[in-house]
C-alpha positions as a Markdown table, in Angstrom:
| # | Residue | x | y | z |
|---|---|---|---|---|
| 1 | Unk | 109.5 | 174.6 | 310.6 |
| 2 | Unk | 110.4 | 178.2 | 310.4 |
| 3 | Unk | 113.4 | 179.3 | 309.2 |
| 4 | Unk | 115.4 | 182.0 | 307.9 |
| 5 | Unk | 118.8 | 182.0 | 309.2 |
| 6 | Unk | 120.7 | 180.7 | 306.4 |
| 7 | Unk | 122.0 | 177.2 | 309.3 |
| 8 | Unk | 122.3 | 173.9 | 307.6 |
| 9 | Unk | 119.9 | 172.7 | 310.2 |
| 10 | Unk | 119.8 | 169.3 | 307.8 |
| 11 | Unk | 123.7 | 169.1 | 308.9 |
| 12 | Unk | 123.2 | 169.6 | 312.3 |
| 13 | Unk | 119.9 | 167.6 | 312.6 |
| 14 | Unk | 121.7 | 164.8 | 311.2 |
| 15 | Unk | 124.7 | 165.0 | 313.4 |
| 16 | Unk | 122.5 | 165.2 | 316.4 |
| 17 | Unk | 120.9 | 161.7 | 315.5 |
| 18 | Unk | 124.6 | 160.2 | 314.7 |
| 19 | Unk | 125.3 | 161.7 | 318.2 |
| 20 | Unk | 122.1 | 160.0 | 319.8 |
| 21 | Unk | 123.1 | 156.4 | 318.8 |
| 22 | Unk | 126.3 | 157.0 | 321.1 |
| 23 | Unk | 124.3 | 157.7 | 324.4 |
| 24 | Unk | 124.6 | 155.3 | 327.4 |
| 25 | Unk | 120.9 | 155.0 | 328.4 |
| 26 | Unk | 120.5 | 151.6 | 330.0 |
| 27 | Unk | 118.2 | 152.9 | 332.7 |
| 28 | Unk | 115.5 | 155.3 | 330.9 |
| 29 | Unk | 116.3 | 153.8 | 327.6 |
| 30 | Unk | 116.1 | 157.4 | 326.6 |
| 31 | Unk | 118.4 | 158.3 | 323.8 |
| 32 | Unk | 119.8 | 162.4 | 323.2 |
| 33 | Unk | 121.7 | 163.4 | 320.6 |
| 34 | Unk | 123.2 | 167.2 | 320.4 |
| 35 | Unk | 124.6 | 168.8 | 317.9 |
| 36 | Unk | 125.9 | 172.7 | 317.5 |
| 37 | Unk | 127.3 | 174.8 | 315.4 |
| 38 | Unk | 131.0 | 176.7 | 316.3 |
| 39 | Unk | 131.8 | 180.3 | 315.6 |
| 40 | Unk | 135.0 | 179.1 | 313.4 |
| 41 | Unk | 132.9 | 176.4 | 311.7 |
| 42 | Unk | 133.2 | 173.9 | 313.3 |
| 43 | Unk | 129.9 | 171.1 | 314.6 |
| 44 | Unk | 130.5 | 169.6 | 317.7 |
| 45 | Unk | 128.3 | 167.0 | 319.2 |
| 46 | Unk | 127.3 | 165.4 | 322.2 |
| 47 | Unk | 125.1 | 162.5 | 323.7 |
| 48 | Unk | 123.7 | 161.8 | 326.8 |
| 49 | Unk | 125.5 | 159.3 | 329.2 |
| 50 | Unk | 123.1 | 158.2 | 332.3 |
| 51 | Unk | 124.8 | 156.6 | 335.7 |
| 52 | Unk | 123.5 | 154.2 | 338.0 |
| 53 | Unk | 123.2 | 157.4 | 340.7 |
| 54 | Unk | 120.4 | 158.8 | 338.0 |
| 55 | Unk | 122.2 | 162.3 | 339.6 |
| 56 | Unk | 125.3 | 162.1 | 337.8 |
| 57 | Unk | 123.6 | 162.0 | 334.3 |
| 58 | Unk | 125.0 | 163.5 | 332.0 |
| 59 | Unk | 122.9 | 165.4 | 329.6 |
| 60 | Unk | 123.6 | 165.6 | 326.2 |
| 61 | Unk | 124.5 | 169.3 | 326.1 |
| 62 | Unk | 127.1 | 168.5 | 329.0 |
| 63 | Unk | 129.1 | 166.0 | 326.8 |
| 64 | Unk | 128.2 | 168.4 | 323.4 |
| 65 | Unk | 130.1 | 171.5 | 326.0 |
| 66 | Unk | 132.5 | 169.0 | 327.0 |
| 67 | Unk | 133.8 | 168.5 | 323.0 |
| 68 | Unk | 133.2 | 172.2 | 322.7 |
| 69 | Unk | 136.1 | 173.1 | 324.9 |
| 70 | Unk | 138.2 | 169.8 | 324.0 |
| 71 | Unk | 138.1 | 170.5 | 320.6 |
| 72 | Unk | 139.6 | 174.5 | 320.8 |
| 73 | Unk | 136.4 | 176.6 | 322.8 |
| 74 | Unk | 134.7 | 179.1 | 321.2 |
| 75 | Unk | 130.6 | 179.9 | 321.3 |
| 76 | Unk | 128.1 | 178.3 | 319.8 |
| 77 | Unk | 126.0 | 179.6 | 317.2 |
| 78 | Unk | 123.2 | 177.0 | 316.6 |
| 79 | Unk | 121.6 | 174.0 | 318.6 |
| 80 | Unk | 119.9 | 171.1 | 318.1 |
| 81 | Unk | 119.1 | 168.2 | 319.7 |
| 82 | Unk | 116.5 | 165.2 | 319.2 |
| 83 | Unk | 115.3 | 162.4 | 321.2 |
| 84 | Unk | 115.4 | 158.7 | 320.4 |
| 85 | Unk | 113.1 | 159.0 | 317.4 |
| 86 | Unk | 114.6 | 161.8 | 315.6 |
| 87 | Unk | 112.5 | 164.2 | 317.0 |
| 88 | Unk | 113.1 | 167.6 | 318.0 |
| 89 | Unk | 113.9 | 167.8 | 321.5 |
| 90 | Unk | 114.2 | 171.1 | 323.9 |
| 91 | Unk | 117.1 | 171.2 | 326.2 |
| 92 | Unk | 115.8 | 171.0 | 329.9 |
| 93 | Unk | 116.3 | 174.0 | 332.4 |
| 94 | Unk | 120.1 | 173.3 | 333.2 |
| 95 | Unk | 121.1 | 172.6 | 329.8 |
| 96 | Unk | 119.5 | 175.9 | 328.9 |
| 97 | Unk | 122.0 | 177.4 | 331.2 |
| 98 | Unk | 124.7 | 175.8 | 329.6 |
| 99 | Unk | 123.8 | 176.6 | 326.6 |
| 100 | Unk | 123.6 | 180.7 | 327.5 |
| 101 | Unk | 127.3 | 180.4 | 329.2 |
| 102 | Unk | 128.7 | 179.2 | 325.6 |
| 103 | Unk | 126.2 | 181.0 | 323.1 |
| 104 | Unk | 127.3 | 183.5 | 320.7 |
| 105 | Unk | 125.3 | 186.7 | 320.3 |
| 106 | Unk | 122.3 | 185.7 | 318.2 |
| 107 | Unk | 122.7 | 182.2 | 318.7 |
| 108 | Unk | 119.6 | 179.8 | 317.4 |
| 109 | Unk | 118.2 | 176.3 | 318.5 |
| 110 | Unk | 115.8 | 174.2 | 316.6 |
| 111 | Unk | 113.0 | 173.6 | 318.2 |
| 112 | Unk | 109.6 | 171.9 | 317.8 |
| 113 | Unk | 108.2 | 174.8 | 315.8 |
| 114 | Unk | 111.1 | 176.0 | 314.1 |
| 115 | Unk | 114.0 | 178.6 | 315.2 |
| 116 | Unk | 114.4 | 180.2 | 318.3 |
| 117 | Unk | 116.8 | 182.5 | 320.0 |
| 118 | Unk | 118.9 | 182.2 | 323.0 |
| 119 | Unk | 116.9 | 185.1 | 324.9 |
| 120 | Unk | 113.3 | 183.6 | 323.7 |
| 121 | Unk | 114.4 | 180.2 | 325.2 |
| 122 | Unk | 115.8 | 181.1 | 328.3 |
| 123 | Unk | 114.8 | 184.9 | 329.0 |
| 124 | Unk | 116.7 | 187.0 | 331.9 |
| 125 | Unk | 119.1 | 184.6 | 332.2 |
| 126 | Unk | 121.9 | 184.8 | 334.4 |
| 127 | Unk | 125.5 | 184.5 | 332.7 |
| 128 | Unk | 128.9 | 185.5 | 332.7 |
| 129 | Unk | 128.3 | 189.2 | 332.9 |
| 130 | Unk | 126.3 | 188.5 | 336.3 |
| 131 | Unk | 129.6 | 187.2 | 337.6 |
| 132 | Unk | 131.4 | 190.4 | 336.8 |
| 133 | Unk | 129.5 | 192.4 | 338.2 |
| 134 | Unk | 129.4 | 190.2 | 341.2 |
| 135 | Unk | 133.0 | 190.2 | 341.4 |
| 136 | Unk | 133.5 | 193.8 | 341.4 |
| 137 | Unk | 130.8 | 193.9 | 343.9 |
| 138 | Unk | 133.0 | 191.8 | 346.0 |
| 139 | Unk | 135.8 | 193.5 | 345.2 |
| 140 | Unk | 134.5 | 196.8 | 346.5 |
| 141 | Unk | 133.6 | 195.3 | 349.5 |
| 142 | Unk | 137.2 | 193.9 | 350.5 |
| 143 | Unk | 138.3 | 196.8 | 350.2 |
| 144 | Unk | 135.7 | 198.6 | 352.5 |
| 145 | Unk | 136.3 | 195.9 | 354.9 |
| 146 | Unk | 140.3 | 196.6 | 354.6 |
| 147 | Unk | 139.8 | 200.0 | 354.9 |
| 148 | Unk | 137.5 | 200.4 | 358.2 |
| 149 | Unk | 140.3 | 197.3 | 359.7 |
| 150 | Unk | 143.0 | 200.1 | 359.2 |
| 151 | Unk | 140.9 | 202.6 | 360.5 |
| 152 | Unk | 140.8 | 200.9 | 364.6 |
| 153 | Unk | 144.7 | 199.4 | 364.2 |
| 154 | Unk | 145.4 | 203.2 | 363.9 |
């Protein structure tokens, strides 16, 4: 596998497999593990935690996110994640989402062919800065709205 970045993917590949033999999988039988690197340092891990509804799942990166922000916040750095074998697994859409609401700049994930970045794994991707902009937008328009409602009371 490619790779360059100067990670202990060995640390994290490893944690991700401690991780995995936590999950609650008793419908798919389907184990995750997660396991990321922390801006400070830090490796925090997840697993995945499946519920009779099947909707109400939790994916690995949910519970790895969940640890992230129980344990002090911060953005993640690297990713990685493996199935029930071991093997290298690639976070599905959603969890691709997540994983671009906490990344650092530069971020990397493991995957099946070696290192990736945030921006190859989940391109154009709407974030946090999306919102801002969404905000202001909305902002801007309250005030419009205020404005012309002042207008006809006068």
């Amino acid at each position: 596998m490619p790779t360059g970045s100067g990670i202990d993917w060995d640390r994290l590949e490893s944690t991700a497999r401690a991780a995995m033999t936590r999950a609650y999988v008793p419908y798919s039988g389907f184990p995750v593990g997660a396991a990321a690197l922390v801006e400070d340092g830090r490796v925090v891990a997840g697993c995945n935690i499946e519920n009779a509804s099947l909707g109400l799942t939790l994916c690995a990166e949910c519970s790895l996110v969940s640890n992230l922000q129980m344990t002090g916040g911060g953005r993640l750095v690297a990713f990685y994640c493996v199935d029930g074998n071991g093997q290298v697994l690639m976070p599905c859409g959603r969890c691709r989402q997540l994983l671009f609401e906490f990344h650092a700049p530069g971020m990397r994930l493991m995957g099946p062919d070696g290192e990736l970045t945030m921006e190859e794994v989940l391109p154009h991707a709407f974030g946090p800065a999306d919102m801002a902009g969404m905000a202001e937008q909305s902002r801007q328009a309250q005030q419009a709205q205020q404005a012309q409602q002042d207008e006809r009371t006068r």
